[in-house]
N, C-alpha and C positions, 0 to 999 in steps of 0.2 A: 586781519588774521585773528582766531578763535586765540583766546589769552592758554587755552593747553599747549596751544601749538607756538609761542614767542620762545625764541631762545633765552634761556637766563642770562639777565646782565650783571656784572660783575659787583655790582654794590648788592644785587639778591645773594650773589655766593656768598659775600662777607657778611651777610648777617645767616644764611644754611651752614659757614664753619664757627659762627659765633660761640664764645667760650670756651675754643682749643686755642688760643693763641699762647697761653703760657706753657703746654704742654713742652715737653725736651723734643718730641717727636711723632708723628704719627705711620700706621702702614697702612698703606691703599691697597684692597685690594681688588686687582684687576685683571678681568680674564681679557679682555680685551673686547667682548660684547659691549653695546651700543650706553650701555648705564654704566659700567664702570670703566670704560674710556671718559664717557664723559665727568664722570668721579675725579680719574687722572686732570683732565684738562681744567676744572674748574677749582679743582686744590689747588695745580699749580701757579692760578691767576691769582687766586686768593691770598696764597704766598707772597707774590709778588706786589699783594694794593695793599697789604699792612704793614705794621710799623714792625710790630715782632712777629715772626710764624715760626711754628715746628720745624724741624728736619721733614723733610718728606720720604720714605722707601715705598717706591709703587711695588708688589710682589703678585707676581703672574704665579698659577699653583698649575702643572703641565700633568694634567691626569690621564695622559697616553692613551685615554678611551677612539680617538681618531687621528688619520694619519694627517692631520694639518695643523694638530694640537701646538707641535715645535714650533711650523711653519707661524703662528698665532703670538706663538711668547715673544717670539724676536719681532715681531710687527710692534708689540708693546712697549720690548725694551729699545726700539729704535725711536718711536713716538716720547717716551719719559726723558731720553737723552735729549730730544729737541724741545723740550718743556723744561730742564734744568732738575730735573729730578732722578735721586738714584734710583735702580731699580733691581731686584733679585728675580730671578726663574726658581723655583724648587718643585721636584717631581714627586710623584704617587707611585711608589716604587712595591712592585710583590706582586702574587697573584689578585685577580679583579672577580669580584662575588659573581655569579650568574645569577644572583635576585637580590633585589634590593641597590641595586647598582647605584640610583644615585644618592640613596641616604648615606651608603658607603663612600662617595668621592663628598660629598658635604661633609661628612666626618672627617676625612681624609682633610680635604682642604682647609678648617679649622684648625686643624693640629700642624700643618704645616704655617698655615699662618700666625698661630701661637709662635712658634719655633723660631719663625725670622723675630717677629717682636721681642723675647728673649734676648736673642744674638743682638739687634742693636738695642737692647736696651730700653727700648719702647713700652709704653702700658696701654694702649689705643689702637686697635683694631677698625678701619671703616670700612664699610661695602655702601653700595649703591642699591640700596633697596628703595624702592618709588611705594607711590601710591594704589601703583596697579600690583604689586608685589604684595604691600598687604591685605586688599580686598581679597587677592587669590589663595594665602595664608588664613585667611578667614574662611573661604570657603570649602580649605582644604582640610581643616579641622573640623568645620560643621561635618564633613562628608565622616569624618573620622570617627565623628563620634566624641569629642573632647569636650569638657566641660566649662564653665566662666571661664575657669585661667587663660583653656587656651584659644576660645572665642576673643577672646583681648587682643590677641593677636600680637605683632612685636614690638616693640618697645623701642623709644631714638635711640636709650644704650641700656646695656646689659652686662652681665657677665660674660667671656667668649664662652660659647659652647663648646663643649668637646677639648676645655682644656683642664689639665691638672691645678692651674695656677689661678687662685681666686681676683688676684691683681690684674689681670688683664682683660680687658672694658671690649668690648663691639660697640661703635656709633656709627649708627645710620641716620645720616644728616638729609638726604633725599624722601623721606618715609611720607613728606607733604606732597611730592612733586610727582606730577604725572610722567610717565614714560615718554611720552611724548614732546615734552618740553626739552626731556634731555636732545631728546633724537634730533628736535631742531638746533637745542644749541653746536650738536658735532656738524649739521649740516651746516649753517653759518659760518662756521669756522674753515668748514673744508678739511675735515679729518675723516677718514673713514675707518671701518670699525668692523669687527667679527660677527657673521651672521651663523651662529650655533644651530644645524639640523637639530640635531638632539630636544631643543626647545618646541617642537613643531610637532614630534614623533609619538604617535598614537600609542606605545608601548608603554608609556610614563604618562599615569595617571594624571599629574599637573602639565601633562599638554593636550589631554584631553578636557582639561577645566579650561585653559586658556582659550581653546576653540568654542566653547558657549558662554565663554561671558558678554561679548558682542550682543547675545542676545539677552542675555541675564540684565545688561544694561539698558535695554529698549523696555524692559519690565519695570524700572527702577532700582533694581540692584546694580548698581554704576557701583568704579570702585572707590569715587566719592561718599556716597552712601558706604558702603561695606565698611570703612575706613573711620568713617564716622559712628557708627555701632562699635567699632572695637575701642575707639576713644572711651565712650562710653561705658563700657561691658570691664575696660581695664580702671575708670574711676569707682565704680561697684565694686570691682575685686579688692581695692586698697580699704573699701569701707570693710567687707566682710573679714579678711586679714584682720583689719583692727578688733574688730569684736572677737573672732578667734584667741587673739593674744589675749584679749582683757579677759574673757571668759576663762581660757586657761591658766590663767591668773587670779582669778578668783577661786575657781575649782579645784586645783591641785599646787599650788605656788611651788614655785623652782627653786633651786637646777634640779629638774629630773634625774632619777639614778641612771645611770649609762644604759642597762638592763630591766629597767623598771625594780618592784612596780610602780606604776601610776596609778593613784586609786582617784575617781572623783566621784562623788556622793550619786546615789541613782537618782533620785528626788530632783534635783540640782538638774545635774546630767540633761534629763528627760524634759526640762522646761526650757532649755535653750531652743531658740530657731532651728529649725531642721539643719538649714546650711550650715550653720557655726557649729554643728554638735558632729554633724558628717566630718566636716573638719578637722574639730578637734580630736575626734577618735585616729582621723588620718594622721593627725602628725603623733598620737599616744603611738600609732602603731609601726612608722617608719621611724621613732626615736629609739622603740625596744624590739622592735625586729631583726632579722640579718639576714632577710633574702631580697633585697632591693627593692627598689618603688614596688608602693602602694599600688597596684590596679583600683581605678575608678570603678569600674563597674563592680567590681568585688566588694570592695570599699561601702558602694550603695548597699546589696545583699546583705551586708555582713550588718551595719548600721541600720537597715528595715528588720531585719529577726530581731536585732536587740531593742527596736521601740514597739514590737508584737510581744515581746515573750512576757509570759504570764509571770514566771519565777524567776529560775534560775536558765543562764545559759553556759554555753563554755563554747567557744573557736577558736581555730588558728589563721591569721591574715601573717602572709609577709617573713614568717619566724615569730610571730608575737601569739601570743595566749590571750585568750578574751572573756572574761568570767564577769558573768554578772550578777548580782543575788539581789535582795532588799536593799541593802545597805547601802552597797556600792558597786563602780563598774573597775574594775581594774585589769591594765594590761602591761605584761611582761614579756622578757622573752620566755619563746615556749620549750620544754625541752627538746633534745635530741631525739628525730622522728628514731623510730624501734631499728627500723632496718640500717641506718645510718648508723648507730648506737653498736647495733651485732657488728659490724662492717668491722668499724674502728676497733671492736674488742678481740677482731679475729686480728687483724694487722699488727695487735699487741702483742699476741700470744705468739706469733712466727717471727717477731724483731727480736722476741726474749732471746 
């Protein structure tokens, strides 16, 4: 049998949960599809072959989008009870977006799995993200448009997304293992598992990716390979980071005014790397800004006029001011656009 297709044996999981063993606790979570069942089954085993383990909460997140969603939690939470694991249901409660629907139930389900970790007290988050997850992550940001970072693709752990609380970690312990290794270990087992339409449904971009990578992998793009480019693309990012800081450490030394400005020398400036000086204007601009992320491609624009411009320039990125002369490039925040400015002075004059 093809080694993608061997169920994982048990001494493999104790080295995939390697280094949560002193944790207070971990939450699984689990919709009850074929990778995070097998998530469930193989923490539970893991538990049980070491000397000390976590607490385990498997947390099903029931985002009402079809009518067998309920029907699905309780198939989980009856499987965790015959694994010795506790287990929570919590729902996606309100109206449901008609666009964007599943970046919204991924938001959604973040925050609710934030919420249970909180309540018991937990700082670790894990999902069952495989190998074929981030090849597809990779190709879903090539398509996107995203740059080094997000070519890197995802990381074993992270900050959780989509939550208020910098404390609370996502590990994805699977990120090596093929999809298929899981799927045989639930066959072996004799468990069976949620086959989600939605995953299949040509309306959602990422399952119209999923339907040509079959082919994409007859080309060489397997999601071995993809996976292994993003290894790589995220060892480059930690190098460019580093120059980043040292440069803007050189250039302008900290702590930054809240507001700016940040002045760094034009001369200076203009002989960094392209990447590191892109950069660095990106974080000058998202430190004295106040209208949210930096746009990339803006970002580009804004960083090419300032390496053409003859003299002097002046922009706005973000809420921040962008002035350049001889001397230096300096960015602040910028003031109050005119119309915003009239607004607030009319609302003044009707409060008096």
């Amino acid at each position: 049998m093809p080694t993608a297709e061997r169920a994982v044996r048990t001494d493999e999981a104790i080295a995939l949960f390697s280094g949560l063993e002193n944790l207070p606790g971990l939450v699984l979570a689990v919709s009850g599809g074929p990778d995070s069942t097998a998530l469930l089954v193989l923490a539970a085993r893991w538990a049980k072959a070491v000397r000390r383990a976590p607490k385990l909460l498997a947390v099903t997140v029931d985002h009402a989008l079809r009518a067998q969603s309920a029907g699905e939690a309780a198939a989980v939470k009856r499987l965790a009870r015959r694994l010795g694991v506790s287990h929570r249901t919590l729902n996606w409660r309100g109206k449901k977006p008609k666009s964007g629907l599943q970046e919204a139930a991924r938001g959604a389900r973040y925050r609710l799995l934030a919420q249970a970790a909180r309540e018991a007290g937990y700082d670790h988050v894990l999902t069952a993200h495989t190998l074929d997850d981030q090849a597809e992550t990779v190709l879903f940001r090539l398509a996107r448009g995203s740059g080094l970072a997000g070519l890197s693709g995802m990381a074993y752990a992270a900050p959780l997304p989509d939550s208020d609380e910098s404390s609370l970690f996502l590990v994805r312990p699977f990120l090596g293992l093929p999809k298929a290794r899981l799927i045989a270990t639930l066959a072996a087992a004799g468990i069976a598992y949620t086959d989600d339409p939605t995953n299949r449904d040509p309306r959602f971009f990422r399952a119209r990716l999923r339907a040509v990578m079959p082919a994409l992998a007859k080309e060489g793009l397997d999601p071995r390979g993809l996976s292994r480019l993003a290894m790589r693309l995220r060892r480059a990012e930690g190098t460019i980071e580093f120059a980043v800081a040292a440069a803007g450490a050189a250039l302008a030394p900290g702590p930054w005014p809240e507001r700016g400005p940040i002045a760094f020398p034009t001369v200076s400036f203009a002989a960094l790397p392209a990447e590191v000086g892109l950069r660095l204007l990106g974080r000058a601009v998202a430190h004295s800004g106040d209208e949210g992320p930096v746009e990339l491609g803006k970002l580009e624009a804004l960083y090419d006029s300032l390496r053409q411009a003859p003299a002097r320039l002046r922009r706005t990125l973000a809420g921040a001011l962008v002035t350049l002369d001889a001397e230096r490039l300096t960015v602040e925040r910028a003031p109050p656009r005119r119309s915003l400015a009239i607004r607030k002075n009319r609302n003044r004059r009707f409060t008096k």
